[in-house]
C-alpha positions in Angstrom: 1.4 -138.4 -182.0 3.1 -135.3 -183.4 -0.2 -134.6 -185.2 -2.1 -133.6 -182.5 -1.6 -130.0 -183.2 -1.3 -128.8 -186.2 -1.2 -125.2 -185.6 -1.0 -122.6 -183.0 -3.4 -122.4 -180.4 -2.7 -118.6 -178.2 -2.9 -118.9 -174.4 -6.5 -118.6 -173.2 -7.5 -118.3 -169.7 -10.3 -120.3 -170.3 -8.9 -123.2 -172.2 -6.2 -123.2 -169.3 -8.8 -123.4 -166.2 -10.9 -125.9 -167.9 -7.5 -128.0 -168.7 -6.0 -127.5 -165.6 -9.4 -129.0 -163.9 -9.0 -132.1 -166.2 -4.9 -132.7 -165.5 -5.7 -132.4 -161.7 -8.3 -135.4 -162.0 -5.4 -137.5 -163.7 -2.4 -136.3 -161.3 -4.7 -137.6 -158.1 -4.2 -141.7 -159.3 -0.4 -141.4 -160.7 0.9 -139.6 -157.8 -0.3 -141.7 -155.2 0.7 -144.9 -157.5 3.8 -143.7 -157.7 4.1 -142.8 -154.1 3.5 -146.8 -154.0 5.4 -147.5 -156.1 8.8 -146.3 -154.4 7.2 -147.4 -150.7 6.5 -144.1 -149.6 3.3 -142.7 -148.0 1.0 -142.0 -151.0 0.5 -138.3 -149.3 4.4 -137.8 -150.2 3.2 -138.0 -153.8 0.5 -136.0 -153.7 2.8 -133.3 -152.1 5.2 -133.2 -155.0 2.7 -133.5 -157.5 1.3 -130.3 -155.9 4.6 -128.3 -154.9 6.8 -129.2 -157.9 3.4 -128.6 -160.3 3.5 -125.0 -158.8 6.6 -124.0 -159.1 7.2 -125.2 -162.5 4.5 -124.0 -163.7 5.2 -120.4 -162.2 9.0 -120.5 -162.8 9.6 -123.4 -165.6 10.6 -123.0 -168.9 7.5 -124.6 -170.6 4.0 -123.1 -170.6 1.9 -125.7 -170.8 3.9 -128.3 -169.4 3.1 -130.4 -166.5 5.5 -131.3 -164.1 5.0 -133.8 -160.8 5.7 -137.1 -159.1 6.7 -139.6 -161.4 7.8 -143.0 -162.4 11.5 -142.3 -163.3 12.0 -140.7 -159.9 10.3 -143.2 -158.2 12.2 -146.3 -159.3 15.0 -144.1 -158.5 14.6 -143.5 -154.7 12.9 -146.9 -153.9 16.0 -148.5 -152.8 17.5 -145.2 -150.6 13.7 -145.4 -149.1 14.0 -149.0 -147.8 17.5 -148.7 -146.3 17.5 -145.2 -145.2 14.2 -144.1 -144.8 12.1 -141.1 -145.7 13.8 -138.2 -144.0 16.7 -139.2 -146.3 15.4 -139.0 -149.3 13.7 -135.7 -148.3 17.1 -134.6 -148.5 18.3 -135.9 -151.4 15.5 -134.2 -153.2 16.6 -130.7 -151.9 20.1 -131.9 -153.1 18.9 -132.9 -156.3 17.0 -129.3 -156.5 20.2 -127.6 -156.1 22.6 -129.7 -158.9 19.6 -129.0 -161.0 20.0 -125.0 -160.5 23.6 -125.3 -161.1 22.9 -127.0 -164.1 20.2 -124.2 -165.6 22.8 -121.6 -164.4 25.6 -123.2 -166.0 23.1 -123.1 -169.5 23.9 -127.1 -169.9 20.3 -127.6 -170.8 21.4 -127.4 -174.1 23.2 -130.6 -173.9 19.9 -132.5 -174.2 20.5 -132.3 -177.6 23.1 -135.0 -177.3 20.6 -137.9 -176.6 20.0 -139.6 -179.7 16.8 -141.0 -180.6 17.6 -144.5 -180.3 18.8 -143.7 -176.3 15.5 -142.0 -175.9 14.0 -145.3 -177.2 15.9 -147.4 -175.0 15.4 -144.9 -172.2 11.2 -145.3 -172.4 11.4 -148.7 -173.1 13.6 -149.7 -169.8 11.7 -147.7 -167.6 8.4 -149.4 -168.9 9.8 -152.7 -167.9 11.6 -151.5 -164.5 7.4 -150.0 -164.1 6.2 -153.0 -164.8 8.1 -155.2 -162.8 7.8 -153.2 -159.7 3.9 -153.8 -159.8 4.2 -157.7 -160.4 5.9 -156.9 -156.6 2.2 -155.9 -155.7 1.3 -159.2 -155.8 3.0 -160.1 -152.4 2.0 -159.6 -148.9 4.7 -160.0 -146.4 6.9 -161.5 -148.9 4.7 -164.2 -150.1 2.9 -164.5 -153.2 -0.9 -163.7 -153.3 -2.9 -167.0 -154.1 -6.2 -168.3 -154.6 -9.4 -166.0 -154.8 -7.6 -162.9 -153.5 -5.1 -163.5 -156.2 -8.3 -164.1 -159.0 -10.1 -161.2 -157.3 -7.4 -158.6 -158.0 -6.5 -160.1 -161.2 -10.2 -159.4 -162.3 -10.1 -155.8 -160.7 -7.2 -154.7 -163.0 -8.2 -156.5 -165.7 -11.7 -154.1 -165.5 -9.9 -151.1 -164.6 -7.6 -151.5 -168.1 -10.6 -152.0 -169.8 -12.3 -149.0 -168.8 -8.9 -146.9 -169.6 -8.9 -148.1 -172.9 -12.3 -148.4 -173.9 -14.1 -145.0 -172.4 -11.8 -142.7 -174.8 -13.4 -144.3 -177.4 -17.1 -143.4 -176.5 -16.1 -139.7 -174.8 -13.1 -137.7 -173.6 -15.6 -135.4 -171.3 -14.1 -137.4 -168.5 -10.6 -138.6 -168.4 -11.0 -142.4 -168.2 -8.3 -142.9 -165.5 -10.7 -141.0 -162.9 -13.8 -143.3 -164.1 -11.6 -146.3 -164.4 -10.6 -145.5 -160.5 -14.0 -144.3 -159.2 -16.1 -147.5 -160.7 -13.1 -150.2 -159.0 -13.5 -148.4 -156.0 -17.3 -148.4 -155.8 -17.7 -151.9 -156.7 -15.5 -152.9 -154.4 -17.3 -151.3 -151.8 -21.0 -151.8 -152.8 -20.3 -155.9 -153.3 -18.1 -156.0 -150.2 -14.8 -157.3 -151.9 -12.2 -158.1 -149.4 -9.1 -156.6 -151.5 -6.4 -153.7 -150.3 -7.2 -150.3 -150.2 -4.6 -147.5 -150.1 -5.7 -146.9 -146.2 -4.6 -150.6 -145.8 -1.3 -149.8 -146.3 -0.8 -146.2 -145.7 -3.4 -143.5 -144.1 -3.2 -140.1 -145.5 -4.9 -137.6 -143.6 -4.8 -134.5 -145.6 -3.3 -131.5 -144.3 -1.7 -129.1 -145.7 2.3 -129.5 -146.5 4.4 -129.0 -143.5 7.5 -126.7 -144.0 10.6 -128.7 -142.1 14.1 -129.2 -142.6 15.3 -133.4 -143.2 15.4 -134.8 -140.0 19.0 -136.2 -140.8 22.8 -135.7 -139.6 24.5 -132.4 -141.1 27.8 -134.8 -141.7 30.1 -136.3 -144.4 28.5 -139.3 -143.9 24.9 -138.3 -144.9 26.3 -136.7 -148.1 28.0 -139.9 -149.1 24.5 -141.7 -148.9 22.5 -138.6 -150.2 24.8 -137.7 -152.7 24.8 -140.5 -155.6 21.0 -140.7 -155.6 20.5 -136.7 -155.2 23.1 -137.1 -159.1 20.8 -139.5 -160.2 17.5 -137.7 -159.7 18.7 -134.6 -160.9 19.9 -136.4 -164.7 16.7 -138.7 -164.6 14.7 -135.5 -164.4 16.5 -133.4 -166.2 16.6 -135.5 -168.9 12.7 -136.7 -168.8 11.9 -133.0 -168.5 13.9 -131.2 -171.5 12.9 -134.6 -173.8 9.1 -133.7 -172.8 10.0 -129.8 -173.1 11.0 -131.4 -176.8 7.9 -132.8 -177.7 5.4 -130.0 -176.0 7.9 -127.9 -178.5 7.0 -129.6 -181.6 2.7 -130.3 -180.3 2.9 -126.5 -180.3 5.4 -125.5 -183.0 6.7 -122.7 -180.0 9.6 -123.0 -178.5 10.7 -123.3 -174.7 13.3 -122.6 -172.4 16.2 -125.8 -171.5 18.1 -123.5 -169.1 15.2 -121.8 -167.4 13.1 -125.3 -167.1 16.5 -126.9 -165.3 16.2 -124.0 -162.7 12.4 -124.0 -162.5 12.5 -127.7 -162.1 15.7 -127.3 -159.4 13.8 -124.9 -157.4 10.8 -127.0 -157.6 12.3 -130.3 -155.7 14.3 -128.7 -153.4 10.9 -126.8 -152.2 9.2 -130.0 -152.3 12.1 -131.5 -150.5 11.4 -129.1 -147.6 7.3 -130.0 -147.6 7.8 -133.7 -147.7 7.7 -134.4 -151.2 8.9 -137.3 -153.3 10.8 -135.0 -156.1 9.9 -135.8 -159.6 9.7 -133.7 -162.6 7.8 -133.4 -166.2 5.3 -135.7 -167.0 4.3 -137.1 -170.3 1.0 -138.3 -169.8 -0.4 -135.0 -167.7 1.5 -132.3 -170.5 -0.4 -134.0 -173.5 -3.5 -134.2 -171.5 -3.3 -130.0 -170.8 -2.3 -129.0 -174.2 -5.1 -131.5 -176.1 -7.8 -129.9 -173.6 -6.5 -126.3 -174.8 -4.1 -125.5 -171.8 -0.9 -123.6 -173.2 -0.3 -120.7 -170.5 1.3 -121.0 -167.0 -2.5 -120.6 -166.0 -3.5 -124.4 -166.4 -0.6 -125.9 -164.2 -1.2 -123.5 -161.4 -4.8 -124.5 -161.9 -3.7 -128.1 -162.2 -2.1 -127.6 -158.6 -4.0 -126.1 -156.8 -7.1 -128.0 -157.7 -5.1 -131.2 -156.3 -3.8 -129.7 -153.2 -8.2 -129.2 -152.6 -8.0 -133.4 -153.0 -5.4 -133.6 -150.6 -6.9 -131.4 -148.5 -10.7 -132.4 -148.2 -11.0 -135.2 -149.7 -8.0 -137.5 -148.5 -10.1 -140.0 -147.4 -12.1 -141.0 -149.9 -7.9 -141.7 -151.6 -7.7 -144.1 -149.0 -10.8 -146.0 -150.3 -8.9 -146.7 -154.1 -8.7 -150.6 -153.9 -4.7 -151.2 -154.6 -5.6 -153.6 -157.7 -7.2 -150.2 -159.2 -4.3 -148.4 -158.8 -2.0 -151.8 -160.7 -4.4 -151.7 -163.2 -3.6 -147.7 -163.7 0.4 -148.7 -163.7 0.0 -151.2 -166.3 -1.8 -148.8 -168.7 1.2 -146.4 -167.4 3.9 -149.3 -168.7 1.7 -149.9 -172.5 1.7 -146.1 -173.1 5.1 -145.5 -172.0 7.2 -148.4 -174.2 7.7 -148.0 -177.6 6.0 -150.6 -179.1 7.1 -149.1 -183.2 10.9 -149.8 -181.7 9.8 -153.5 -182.5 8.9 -152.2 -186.4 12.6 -150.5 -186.8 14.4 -154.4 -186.6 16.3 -154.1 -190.7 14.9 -150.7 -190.8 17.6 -148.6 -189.3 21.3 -149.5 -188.5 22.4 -152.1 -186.4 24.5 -150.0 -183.8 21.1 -148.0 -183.5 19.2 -151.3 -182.7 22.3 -152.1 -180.1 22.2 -148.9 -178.8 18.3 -149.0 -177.9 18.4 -152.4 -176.8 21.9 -151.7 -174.4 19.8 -148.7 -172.7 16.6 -150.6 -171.9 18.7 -153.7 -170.5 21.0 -151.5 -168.2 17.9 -149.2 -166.9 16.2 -152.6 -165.7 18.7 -154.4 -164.2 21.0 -151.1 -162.7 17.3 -148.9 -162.2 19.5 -146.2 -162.7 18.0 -144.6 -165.8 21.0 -141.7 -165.6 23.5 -143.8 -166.3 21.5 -146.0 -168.7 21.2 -142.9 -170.8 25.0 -141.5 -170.4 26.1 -145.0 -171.5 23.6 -145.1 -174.6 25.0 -141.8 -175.5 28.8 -142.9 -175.0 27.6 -146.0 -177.2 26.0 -143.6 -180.1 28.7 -141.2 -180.2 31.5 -143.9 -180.4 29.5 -145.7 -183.0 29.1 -141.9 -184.9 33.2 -141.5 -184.5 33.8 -145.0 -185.8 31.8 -144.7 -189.3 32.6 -141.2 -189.9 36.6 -142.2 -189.5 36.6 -144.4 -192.9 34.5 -141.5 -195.2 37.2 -139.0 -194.7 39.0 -139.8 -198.3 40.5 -137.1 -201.2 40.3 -136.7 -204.8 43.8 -136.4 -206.3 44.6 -133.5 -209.2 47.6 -133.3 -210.8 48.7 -129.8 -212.8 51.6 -129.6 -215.6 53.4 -127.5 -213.4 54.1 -130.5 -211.3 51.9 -129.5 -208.7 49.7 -131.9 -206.9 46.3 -130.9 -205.5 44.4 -133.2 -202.1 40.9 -132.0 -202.5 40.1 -134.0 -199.2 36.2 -134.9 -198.2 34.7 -135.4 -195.3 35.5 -134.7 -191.2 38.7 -134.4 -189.7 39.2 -135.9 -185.8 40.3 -138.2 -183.7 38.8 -140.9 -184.9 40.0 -140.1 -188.8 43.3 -138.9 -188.1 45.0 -142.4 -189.2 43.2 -142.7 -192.3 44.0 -138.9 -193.1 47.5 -139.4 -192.9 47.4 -142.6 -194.6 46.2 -140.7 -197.6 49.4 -138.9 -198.8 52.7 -140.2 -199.7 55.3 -137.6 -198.7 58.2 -139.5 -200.5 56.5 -140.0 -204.0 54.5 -136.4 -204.4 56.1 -133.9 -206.1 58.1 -130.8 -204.9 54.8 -128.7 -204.3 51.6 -130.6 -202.6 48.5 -128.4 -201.8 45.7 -129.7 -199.7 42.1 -128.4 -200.1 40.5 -127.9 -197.3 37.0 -126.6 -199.2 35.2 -129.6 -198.9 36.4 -131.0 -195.1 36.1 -129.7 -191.5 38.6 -129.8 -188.9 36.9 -130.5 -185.6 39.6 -130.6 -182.7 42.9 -130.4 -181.3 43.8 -134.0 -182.9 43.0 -132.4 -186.5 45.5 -129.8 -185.7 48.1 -132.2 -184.7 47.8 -134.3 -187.1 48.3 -131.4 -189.6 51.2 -130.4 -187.8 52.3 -133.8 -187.8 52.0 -134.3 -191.8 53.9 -130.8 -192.6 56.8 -132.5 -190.5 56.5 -135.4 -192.9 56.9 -133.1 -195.7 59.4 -131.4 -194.7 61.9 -134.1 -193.6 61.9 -135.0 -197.5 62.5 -131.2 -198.7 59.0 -130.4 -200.0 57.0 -127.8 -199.4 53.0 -128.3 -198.5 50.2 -125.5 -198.7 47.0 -125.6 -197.3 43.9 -124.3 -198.6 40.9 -123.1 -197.1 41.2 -124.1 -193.3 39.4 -121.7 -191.0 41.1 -118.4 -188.9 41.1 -120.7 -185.4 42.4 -123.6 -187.5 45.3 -121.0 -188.3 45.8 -119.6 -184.5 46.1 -123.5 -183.1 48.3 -124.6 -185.7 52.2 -124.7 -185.1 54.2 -126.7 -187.4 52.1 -126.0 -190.3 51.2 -122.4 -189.7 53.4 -120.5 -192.2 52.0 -122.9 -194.8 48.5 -121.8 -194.8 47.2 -120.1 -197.8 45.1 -117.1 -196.5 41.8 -116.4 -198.9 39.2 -113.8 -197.0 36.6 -114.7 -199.4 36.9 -117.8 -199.4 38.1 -119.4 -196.5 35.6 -120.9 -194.3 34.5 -119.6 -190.8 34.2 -122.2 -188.4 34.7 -123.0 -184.4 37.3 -125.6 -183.5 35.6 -127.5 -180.3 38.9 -126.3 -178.0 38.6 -123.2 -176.2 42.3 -122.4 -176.4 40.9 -121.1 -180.2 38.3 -118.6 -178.5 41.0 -117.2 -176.5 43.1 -116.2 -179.2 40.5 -114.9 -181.3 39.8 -112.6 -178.4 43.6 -111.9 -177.1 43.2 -113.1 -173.8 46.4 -114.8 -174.7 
């Protein structure tokens, strides 16, 4: 996938148009599936997909990158829909708008960089499933299963509208397949007379332009405490989705974007589409690869993109409502095979266990919790535990001894929480000599619990009358230590400069203390 482009393309203005034509023909089915997909009006979709494709693309941190109603969101908001109903999650979307502008103001996009691969893995791979499973639902009316020939008949209809997704790339790419795949099902459908749902079966859209209004819901403590959790989890979810797609546009393009500015392009987008009836949602995948392999790479081809749908929404919203609901399953399901990660099943003996663990932990807790957020802060808890646990045994020294009776540590590896006891199980206090020196050349002292626990093992010397130097520690390393402070051995040339992670450090360095 990462050879699609192999070098850079400039923006054009006719590369964008023409691309943003072609991502506007693919938003119209995923939007409204989507809209289906959390039981919302499929017009609330298409609004999103039109105000958040906007604004991103106007204000985002990504040219190029498509942004919209999606999956993640929508398996997010499903449940706040059904017990609280639309006007509610109107405002959680404005909600999740704003957390997501406090987020690009605080410059936290950066922290993106803390999802491992195997979370990202786990993270695709759950929210195929939960996608999935939430179209097996589309199989019952009124709570019971669909038998018989309407079951056979839309069985057959998705099983065609696959085909033609898969197939038609293979023969051109002047269309893109997911509009021919939709327009055929729906003609058949209507030429031989098939008796199957239609999206006007189970919502009429009626396209008008997006009405401004404020949520129709209580100003009160109360609405924030329903609001609130799913207005967190939105605001993660798309964050997350949107700076890993920001990744990959990154490396299709070999330029580079902007984390903090796409969190407040993407904030202001939903809280906007909050306010015009919109579902929320944020990058998309499938539509960004789309725009840059037609040529789009300027802000051009998403404001084409967007404004091109809001002309479906607006003229030609009924012929939406015609899209037989098997077509739109049938779209889904080619949604869930190109979202998982089918190579994750190649990796089994390839990479470490805690990486298969930690893959497998994220998909699990995204499918049965649908709240993709937390699958992907727990994955990361997981990864960075299991990163603190091996790197506490390679901490380890090399032992010198000179016939002065001085003894050298020439000590390897990271110092840290995590490595802190087998650090200070490495000297023996009572059995060195008079004179111990530890090299610090070779290690790293990460945090406060390095600096304690070199505090801590200059006590240990000095209860038995010796005396310890310390070689090659860093200036903050010097500043935060206590005990051991008059023991360092200063060398300007060579001593290493590095950051402790413990802002106490910074301050010192700039006497503000």
């Amino acid at each position: 996938m990462f050879k699609l482009i192999h070098k850079r393309v400039p923006s054009n203005a006719k590369n964008d148009v023409l691309s943003g034509l072609t991502v506007a023909l693919a938003l119209v089915p995923e939007a409204v599936a989507f809209a289906l997909l959390a039981g919302l009006n499929p017009l609330v979709g298409l609004y999103a997909a039109f105000t958040i494709g906007i604004v991103t693309s106007i204000l985002g941190g990504r040219p190029g990158m498509i942004s919209g109603a999606t999956g993640a969101i929508a398996v997010v908001i499903g449940t706040l829909v059904a017990l609280h109903g639309v006007e509610y999650l109107f405002a959680a979307v404005v909600l999740t708008g704003i957390i997501q502008i406090v987020f690009g103001l605080l410059r936290m996009g950066k922290f993106i960089r803390l999802v491992p691969h195997p979370v990202f893995l786990g993270f695709v791979n759950g929210l195929a499933i939960v996608i999935f499973l939430s179209q097996v639902k589309q199989f019952k009316v009124g709570g019971e299963w669909i038998t018989g020939t309407p079951l056979a008949l839309m069985l057959v209809i998705v099983a065609i509208t696959m085909m033609i997704i898969h197939f038609l790339p293979k023969l051109t790419r002047a269309v893109p397949s997911t509009l021919v795949a939709i327009v055929i099902g729906t003609l058949a459908v209507l030429f031989l007379g098939l008796d199957t749902r239609t999206v006007g079966d189970i919502a009429p859209i009626g396209g008008v332009f997006p009405p401004f209004h404020l949520p129709d819901v209580p100003l009160s403590i109360d609405m924030l405490k329903i609001v609130f959790p799913y207005a967190i989890v939105m605001a993660l979810v798309g964050l997350i989705e949107s700076l890993l797609t920001l990744n990959l546009i990154d490396d299709l393009t070999e330029t580079t974007g902007q984390p903090n500015r796409e969190c407040i392009g993407q904030g202001v987008a939903n809280t906007v589409t909050g306010f015009f009836g919109g579902m929320g949602g944020c990058a998309m995948v499938g539509q960004s690869l789309i725009n840059i392999k037609s040529g789009g790479r300027g802000r051009l081809s998403g404001i084409v993109a967007s404004l091109v749908l809001l002309f479906f929404i607006l003229y030609l919203a009924k012929y939406i409502e015609m899209i037989p609901v098997a077509v739109l399953i049938g779209v889904m399901m080619m949604v869930v095979i190109g979202t998982f990660e089918w190579g994750s099943f190649r990796l089994f003996g390839k990479v470490p266990l805690p990486d298969i663990i930690v893959g497998i932990a994220v998909a699990v807790i995204t499918v049965l919790t649908d709240n993709l957020a937390l699958a992907v802060i727990a994955g990361v808890i997981m990864s960075a535990l299991s990163y603190a646990w091996e790197s506490a045994g390679k901490i380890h020294s090399m032992e010198e001894y000179e016939s002065d009776g001085k003894k050298t540590y020439r000590l390897h590896g990271a110092l840290f929480f995590a490595s802190i006891n087998t650090f200070h199980s490495i000297f023996n206090p009572k059995e060195d000599p008079g004179n111990v020196y530890i090299d610090f050349k070779d290690s790293r002292v990460i945090d406060h619990s390095a600096i304690q626990a070199i505090d801590k093992l200059a006590e240990r010397y000095q209860k038995v009358g010796k005396t310890l130097h310390l070689m090659h520690l860093s200036e903050e390393c010097r500043l935060l230590l206590k005990t051991a402070k008059q023991l360092v051995e200063v060398n300007v040339l060579e001593d290493p400069q590095y950051h402790v992670a413990i802002d106490k450090a910074k301050d010192r360095m700039e006497g503000n203390l």
